[in-house]
TORKEVO-920221 format. One line per 5 residues: number of its first residue (from 0); their letters; for each residue y, z negated, x negated of N, C-alpha, C. Coordinates in Angstrom, 1 decimal. Atoms other than C-alpha are relative to their C-alpha. Layout:
# TORKEVO-920221
NUM = a = Y/Z/X/Y/Z/X/Y/Z/X  ...;
This chain:
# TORKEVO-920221
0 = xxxxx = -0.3/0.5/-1.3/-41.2/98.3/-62.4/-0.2/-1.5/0.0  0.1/1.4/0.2/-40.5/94.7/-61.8/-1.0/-0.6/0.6  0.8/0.6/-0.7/-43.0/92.3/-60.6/0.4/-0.1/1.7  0.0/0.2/-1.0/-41.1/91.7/-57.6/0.2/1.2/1.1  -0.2/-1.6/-0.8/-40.4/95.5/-56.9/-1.3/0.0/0.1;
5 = xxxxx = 1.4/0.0/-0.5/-44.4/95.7/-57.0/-0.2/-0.9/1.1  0.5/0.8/-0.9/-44.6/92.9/-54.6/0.2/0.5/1.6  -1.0/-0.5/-1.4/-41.9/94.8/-52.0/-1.1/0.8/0.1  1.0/-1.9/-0.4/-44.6/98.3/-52.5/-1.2/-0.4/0.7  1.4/0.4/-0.5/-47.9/96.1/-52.1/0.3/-0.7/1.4;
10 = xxxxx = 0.2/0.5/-1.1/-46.5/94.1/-49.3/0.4/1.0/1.4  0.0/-1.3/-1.0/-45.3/97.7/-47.3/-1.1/0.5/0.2  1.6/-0.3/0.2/-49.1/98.6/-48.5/-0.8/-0.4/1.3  0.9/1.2/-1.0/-50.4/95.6/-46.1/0.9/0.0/1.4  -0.9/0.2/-1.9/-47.6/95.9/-43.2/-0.9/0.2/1.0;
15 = xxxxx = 0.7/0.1/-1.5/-50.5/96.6/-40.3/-0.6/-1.3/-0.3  0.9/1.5/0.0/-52.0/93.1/-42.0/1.3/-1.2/0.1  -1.4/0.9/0.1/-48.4/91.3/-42.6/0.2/-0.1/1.4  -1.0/-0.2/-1.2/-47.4/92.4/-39.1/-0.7/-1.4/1.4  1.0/0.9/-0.8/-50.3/90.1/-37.5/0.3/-0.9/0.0;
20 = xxxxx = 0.1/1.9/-0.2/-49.3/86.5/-36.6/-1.4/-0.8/-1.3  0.3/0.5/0.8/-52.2/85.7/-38.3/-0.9/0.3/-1.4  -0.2/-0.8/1.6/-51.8/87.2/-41.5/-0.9/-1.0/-0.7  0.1/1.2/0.8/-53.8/85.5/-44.3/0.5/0.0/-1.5  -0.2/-0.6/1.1/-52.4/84.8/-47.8/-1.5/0.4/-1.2;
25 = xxxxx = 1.5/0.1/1.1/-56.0/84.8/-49.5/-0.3/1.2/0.0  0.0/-1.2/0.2/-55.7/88.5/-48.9/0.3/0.4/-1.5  -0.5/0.2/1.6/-54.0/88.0/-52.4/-0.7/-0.3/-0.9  0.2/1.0/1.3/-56.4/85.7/-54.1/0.6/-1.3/-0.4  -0.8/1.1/0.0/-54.4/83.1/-53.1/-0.5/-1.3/1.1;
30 = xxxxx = 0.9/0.8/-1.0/-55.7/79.7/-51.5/-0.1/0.2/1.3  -0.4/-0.7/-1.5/-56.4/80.3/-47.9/0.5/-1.3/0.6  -0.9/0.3/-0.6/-53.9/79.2/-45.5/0.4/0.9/0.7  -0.4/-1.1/-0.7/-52.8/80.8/-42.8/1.2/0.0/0.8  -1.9/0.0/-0.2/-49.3/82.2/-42.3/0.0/0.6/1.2;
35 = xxxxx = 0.0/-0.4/-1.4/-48.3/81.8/-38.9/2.1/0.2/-0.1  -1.3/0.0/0.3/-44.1/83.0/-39.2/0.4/-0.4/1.5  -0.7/0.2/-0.8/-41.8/81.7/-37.0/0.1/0.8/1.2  -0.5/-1.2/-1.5/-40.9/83.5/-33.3/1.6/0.4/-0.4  -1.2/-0.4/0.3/-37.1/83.3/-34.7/-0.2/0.5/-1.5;
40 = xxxxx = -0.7/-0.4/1.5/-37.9/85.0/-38.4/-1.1/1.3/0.7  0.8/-1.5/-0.5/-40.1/88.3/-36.6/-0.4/0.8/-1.3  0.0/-0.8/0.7/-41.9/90.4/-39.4/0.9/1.3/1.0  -0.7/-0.9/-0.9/-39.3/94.0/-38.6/0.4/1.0/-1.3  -0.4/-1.2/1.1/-38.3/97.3/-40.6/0.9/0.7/0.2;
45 = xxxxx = -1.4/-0.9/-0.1/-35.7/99.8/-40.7/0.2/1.4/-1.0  0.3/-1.7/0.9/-35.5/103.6/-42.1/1.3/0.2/-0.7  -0.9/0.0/1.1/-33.4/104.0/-44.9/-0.2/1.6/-0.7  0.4/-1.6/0.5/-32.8/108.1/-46.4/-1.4/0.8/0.7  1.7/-1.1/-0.7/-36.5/108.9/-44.1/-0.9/-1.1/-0.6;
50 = xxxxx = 0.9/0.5/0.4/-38.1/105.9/-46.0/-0.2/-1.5/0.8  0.2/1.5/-0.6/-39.5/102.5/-44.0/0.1/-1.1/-0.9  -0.5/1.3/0.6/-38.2/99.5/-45.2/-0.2/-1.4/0.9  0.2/1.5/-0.9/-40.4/96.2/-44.0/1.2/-1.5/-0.3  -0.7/1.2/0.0/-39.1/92.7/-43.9/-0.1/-0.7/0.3;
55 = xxxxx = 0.8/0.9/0.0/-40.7/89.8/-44.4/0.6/-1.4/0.4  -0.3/1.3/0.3/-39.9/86.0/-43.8/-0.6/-0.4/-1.2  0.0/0.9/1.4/-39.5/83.2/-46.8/-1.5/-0.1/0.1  1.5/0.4/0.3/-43.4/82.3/-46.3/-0.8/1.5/-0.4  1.0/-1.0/0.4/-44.8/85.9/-46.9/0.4/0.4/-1.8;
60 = xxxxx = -0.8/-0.9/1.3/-42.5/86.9/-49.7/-0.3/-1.5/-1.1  0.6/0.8/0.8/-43.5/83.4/-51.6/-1.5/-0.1/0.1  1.5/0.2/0.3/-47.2/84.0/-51.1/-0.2/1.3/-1.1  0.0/-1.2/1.2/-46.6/87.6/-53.0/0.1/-0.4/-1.3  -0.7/0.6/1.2/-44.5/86.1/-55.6/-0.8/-1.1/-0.5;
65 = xxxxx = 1.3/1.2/0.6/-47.4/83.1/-55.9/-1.2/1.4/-0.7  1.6/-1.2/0.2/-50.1/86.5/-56.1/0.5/0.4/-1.8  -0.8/-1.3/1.2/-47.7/88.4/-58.7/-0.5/-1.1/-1.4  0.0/1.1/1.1/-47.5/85.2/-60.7/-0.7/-0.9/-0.6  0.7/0.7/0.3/-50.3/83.6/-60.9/-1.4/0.6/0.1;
70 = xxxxx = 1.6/-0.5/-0.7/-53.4/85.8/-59.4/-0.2/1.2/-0.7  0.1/-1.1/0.3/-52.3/89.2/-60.7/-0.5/0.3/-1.6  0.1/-0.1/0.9/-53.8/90.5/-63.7/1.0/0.7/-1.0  -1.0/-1.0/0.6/-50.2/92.8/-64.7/0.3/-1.0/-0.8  -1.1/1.2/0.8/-47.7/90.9/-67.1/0.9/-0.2/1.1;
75 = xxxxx = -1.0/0.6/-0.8/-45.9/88.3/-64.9/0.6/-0.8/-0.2  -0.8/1.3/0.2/-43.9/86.7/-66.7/1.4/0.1/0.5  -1.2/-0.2/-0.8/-41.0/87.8/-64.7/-0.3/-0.7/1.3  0.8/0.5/-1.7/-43.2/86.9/-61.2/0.0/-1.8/-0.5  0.5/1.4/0.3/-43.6/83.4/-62.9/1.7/-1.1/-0.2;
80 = xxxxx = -1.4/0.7/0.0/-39.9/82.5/-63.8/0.7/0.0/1.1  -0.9/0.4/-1.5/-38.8/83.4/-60.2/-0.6/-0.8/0.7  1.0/0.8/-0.7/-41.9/81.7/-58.7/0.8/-1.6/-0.4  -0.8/0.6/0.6/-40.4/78.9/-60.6/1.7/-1.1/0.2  -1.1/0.8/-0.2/-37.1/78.8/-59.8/0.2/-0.1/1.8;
85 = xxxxx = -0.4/0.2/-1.5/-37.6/79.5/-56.0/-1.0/-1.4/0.1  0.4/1.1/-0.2/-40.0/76.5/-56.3/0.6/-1.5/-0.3  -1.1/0.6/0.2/-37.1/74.1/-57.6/0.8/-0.1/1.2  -0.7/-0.1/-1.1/-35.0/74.9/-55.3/-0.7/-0.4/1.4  1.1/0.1/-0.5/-37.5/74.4/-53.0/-0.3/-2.2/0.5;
90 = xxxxx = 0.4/1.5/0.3/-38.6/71.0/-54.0/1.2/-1.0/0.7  -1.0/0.7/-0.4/-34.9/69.9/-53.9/0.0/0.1/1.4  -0.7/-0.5/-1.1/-33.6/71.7/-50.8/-1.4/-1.3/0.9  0.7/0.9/-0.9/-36.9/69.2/-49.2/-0.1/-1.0/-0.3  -0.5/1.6/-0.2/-35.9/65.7/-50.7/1.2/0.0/0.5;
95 = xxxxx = -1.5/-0.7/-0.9/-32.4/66.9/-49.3/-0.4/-1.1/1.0  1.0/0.0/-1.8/-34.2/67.1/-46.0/-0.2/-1.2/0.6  0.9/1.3/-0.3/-35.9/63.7/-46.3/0.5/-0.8/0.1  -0.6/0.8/-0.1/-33.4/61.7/-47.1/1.5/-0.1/0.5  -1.1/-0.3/-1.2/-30.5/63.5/-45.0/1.2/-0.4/-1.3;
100 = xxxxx = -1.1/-0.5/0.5/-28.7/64.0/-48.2/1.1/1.3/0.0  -0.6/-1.3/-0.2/-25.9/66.6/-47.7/0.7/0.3/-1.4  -0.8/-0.7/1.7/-24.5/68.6/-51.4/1.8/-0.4/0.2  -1.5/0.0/0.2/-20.7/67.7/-52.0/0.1/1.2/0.5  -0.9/-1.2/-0.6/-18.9/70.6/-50.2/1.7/-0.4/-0.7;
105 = xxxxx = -1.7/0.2/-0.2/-15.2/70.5/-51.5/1.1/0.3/1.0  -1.0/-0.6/-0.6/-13.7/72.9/-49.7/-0.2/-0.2/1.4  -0.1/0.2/-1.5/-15.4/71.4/-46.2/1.1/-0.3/0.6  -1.1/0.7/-0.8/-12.9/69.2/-45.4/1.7/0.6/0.3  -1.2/-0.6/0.1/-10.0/71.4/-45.7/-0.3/1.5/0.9;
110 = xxxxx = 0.6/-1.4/-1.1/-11.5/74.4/-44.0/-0.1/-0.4/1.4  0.0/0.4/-1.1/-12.6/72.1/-41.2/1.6/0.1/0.6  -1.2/-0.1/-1.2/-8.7/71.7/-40.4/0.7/1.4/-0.1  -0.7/-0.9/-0.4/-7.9/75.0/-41.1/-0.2/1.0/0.7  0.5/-0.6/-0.7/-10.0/76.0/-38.9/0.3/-0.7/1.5;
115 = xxxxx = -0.1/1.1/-1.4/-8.9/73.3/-36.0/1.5/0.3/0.3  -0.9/-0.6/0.1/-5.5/74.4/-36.9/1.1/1.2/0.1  -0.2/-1.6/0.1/-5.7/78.1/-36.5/0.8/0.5/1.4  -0.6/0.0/-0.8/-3.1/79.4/-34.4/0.5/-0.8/1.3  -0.5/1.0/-0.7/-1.8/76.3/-33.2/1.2/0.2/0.3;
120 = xxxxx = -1.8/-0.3/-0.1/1.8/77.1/-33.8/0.4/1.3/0.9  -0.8/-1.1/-0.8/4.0/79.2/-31.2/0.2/0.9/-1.1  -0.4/-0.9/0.9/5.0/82.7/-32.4/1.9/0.1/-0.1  -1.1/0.4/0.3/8.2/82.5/-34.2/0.6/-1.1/-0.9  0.3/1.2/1.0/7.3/79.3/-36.1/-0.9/0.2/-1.2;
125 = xxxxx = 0.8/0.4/0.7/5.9/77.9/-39.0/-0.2/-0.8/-0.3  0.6/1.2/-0.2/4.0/75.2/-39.9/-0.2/-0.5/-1.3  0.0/0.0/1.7/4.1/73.1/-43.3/-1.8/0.6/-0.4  2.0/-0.2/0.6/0.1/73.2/-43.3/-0.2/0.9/-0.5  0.6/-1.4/0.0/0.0/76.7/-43.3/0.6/0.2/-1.4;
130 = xxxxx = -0.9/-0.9/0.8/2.9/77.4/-45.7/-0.4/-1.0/-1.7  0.7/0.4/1.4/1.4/75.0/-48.4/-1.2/0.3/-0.3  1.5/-0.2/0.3/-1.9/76.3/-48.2/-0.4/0.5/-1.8  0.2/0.0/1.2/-1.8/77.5/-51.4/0.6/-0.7/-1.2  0.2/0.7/0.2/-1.0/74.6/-52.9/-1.1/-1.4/0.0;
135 = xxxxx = 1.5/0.6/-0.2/-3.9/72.6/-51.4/-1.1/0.8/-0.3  1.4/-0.5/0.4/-6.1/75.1/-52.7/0.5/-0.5/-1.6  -0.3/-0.1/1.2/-4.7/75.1/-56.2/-0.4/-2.0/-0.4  0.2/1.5/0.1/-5.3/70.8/-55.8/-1.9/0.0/0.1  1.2/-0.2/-0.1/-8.7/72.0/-54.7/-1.0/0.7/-1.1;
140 = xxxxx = 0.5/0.1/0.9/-9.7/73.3/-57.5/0.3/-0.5/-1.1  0.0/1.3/0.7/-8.5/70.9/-59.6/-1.0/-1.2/0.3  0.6/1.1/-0.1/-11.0/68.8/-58.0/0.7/-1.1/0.6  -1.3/1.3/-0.9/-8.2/66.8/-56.2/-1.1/-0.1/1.4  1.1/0.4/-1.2/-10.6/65.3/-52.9/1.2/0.1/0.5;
145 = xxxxx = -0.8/-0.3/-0.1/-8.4/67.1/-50.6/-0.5/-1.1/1.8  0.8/0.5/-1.1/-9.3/64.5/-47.0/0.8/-0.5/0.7  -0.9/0.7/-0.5/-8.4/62.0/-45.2/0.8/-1.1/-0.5  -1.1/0.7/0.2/-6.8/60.2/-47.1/1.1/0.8/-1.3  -0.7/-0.9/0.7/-5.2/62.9/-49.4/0.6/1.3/0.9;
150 = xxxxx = -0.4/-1.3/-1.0/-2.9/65.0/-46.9/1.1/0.3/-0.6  -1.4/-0.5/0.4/-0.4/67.0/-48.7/1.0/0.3/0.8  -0.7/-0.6/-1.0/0.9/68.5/-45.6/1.1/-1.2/0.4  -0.3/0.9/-0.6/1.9/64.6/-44.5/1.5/-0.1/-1.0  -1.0/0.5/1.0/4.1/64.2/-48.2/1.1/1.2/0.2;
155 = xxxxx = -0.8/-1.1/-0.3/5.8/67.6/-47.8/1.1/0.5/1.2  -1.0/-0.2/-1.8/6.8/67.9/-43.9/1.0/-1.4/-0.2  -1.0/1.1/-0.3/8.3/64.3/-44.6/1.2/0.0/-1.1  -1.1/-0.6/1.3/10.5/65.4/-47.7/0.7/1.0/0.7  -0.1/-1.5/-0.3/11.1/68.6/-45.8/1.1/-0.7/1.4;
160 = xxxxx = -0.5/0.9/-1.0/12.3/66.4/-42.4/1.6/-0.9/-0.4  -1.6/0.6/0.3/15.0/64.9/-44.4/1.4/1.0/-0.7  -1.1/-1.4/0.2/16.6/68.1/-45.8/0.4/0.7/1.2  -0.7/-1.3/-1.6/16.3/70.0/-42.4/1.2/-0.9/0.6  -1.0/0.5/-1.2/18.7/67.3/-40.7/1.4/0.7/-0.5;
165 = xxxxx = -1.4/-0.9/-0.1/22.0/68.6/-42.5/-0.1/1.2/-0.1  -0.2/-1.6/-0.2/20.8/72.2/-42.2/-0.2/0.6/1.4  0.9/-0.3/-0.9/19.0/71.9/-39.0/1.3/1.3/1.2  -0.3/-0.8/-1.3/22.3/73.5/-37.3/0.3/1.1/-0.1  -0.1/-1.3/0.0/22.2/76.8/-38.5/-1.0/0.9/0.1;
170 = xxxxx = 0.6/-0.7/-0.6/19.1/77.6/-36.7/-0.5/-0.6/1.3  0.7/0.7/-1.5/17.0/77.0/-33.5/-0.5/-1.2/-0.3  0.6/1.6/-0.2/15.6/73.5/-32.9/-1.4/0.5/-0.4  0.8/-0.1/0.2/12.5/72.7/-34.2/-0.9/-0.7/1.2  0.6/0.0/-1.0/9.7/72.1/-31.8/-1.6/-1.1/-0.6;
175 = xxxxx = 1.4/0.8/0.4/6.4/69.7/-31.9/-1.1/0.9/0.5  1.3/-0.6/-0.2/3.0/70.8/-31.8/-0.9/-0.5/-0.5  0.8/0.6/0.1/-0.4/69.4/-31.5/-0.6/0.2/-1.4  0.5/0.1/1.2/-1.6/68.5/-34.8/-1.3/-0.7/-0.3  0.9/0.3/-0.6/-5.2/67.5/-34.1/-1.0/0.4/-1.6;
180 = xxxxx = 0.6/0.6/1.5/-7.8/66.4/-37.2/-1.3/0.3/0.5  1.3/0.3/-0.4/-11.2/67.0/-37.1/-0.9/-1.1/-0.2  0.3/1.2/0.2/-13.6/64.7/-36.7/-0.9/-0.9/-1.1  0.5/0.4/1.0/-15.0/64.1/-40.0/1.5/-1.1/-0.5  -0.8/0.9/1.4/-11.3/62.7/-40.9/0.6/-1.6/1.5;
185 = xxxxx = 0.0/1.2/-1.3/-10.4/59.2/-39.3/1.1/-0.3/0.9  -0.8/-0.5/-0.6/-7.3/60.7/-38.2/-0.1/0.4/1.9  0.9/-0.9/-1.3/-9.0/62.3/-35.3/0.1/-1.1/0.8  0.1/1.1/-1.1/-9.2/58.8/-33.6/1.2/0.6/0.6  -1.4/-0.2/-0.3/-5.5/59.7/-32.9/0.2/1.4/1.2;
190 = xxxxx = 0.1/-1.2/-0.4/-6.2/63.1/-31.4/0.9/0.6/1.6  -0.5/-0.1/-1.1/-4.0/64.3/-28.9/1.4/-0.9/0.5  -1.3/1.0/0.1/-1.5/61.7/-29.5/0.7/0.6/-1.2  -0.5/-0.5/0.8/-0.5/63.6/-32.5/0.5/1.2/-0.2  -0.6/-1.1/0.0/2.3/65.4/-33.0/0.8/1.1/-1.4;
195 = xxxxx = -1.0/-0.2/1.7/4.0/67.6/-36.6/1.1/1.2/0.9  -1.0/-0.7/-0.5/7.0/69.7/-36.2/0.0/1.0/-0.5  -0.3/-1.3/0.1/7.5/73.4/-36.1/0.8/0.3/-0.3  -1.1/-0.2/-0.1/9.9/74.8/-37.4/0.5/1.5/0.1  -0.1/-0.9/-0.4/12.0/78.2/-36.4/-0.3/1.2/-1.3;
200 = xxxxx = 0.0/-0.5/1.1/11.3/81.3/-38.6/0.7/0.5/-1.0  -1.6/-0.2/0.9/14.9/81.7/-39.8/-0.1/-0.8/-0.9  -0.3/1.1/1.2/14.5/78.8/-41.8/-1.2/0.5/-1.3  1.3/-0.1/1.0/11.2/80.0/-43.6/0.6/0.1/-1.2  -0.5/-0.4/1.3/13.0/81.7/-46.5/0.8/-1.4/-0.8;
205 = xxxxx = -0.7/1.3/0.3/14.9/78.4/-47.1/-1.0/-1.5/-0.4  1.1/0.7/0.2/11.9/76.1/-46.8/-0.5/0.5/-1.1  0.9/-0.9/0.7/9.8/78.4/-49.5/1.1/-0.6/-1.8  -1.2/0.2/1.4/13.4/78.4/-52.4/-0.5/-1.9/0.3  -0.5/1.8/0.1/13.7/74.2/-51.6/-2.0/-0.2/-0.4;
210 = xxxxx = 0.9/0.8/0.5/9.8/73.8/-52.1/0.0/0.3/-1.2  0.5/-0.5/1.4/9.4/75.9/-55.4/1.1/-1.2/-0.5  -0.8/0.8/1.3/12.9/74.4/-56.7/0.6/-1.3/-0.1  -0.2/1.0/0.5/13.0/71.2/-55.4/-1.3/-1.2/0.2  1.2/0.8/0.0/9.7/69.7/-53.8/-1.0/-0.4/-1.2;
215 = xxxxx = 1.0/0.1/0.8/7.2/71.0/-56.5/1.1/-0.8/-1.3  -1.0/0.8/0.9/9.7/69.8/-59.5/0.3/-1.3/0.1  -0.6/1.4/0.1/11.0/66.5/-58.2/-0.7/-1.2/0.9  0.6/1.5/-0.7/8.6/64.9/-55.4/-1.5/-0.1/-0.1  1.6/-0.3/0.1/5.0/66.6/-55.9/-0.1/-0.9/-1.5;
220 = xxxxx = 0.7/1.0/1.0/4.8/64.6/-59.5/-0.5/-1.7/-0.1  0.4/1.4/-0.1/5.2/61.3/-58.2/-1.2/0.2/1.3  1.0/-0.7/-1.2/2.9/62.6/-55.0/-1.4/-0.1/-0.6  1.6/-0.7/1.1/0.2/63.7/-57.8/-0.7/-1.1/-0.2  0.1/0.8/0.7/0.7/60.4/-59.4/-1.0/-1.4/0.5;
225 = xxxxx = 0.7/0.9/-0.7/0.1/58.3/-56.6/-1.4/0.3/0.8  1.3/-0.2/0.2/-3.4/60.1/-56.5/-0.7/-0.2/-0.9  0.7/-0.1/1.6/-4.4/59.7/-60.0/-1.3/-0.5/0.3  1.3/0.5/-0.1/-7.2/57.3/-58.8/-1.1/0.8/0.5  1.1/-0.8/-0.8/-8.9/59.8/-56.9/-0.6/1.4/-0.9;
230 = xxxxx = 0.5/-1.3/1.1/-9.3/62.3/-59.8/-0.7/-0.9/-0.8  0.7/0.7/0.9/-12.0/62.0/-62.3/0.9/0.0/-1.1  -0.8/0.3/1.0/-9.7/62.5/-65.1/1.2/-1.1/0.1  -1.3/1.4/-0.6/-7.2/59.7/-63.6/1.4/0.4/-0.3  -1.5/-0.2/0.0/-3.5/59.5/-64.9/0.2/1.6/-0.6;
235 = xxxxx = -0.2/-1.3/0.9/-4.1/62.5/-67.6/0.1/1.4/1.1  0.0/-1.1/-1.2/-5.3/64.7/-64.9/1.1/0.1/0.9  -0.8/0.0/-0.7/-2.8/64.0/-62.9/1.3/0.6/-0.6  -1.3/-0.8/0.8/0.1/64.8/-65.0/-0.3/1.5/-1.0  0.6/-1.8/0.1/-1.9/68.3/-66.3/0.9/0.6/1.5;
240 = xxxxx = -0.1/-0.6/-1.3/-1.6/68.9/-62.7/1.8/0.4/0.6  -1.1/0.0/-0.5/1.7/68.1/-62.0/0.9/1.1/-1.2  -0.7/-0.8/1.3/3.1/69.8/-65.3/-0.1/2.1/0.4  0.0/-1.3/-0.4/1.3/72.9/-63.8/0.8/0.7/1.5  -0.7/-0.5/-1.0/3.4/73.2/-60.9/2.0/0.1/-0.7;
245 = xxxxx = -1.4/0.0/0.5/6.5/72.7/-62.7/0.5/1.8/-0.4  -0.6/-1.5/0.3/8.8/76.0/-62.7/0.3/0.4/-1.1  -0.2/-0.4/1.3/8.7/78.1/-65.7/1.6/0.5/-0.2  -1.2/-0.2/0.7/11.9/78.8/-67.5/0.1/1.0/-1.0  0.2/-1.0/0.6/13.0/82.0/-68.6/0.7/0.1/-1.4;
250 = xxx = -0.7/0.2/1.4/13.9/82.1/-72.4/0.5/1.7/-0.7  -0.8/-1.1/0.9/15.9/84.6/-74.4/-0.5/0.1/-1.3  0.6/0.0/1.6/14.9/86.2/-77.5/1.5/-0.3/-0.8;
């Protein structure tokens, strides 16, 4: 049994002492301090096959995991490498704190609009944002900083804008719709004054053939290119990148 499976059994052992506001951990052997848990983390349990299953907040379950690892006489060298790593983590996650560093997020900024963007478009339409999305992810993990100043949607709809005019009359008109930024991007100033165009869903299938065989191919490399600065790998990366969207070609034996 693992050290921290003993710690789950010993601390269901002590649930009428755990359950007390003021629990102490020196019940352990552990310096005294007294654990007062939050009103929003409630010690609470739940019956699982006929058996009780307590449930502790982060301060009881690291005074165990201090007992296992340091106080108990079993072998804990398992209680010691988690002790360990929840205390790293730890450490960090509270210079974080201090100095109101936030972790790189990649995919924030792209989520944020496609979550601002979520059923924006009338039914019947589509919207470039949407229909490239999987393009902007595939740039997203390449590490392409997809933001405000990296908007694929912006290079695409305006390439896409100059093909629709000699086709535009063999379907319905296309329509505008609010295109609104969140406010992490500096776009957002604009908000409400901004408009991208819809287009009807007859065209979809036509949009989809013209981006594979002529967007990604002929305008996404110089697009790529004129990001290179924003990748760590610079020009190289960038033409990796672009090479991988290029259409494969089927060969004969």
């Amino acid at each position: 049994v693992s050290p921290l499976s003993r710690c789950a059994t010993a601390s269901r052992r002590t649930s009428a002492c755990a359950a007390n506001p003021n629990f102490r951990a020196s019940r352990f052997s552990i310096p005294p301090y007294t654990i007062s848990p939050p009103k929003s983390h409630p010690f609470s349990w739940n019956v699982n096959n006929g058996v009780k299953h307590y449930s502790y907040p982060d301060i009881v379950c690291m005074a165990l995991l201090e007992y296992y690892a340091f106080e108990s006489k079993s072998d804990n060298k398992k209680a010691v490498e988690s002790y360990r790593t929840f205390a790293r983590y730890g450490l960090q996650q509270f210079i974080f704190d201090a100095v109101g560093y936030q972790v790189h997020d990649k995919w924030l900024l792209h989520n944020e609009r496609q979550s601002i963007l979520r059923n924006s478009v009338p039914v019947g339409y589509f919207s470039i944002f949407h229909e490239i999305n999987p393009l902007t992810l595939d740039l997203i993990h390449a590490d392409l900083p997809v933001n405000d100043k990296t908007v694929p949607d912006v290079s695409v709809g305006s390439h896409w804008s100059k093909y629709w005019d000699p086709i535009s009359h063999n379907h319905s008109e296309r329509i505008k719709y609010k295109c609104d930024f969140p406010s992490t991007y500096r776009q957002s100033q604009a908000n409400g004054y901004i408009d991208a165009y819809a287009y009807p869903d007859s065209a979809l299938p036509e949009f989809r053939k013209w981006f594979r065989q002529v967007y990604l191919p002929t305008k996404f490399p110089a697009y790529i290119l004129s990001r290179a600065k924003v990748l760590t790998g610079g020009i190289a990366q960038a033409k990796k990148i672009a090479n991988a969207f290029t259409p494969k070609q089927l060969t004969s034996d």
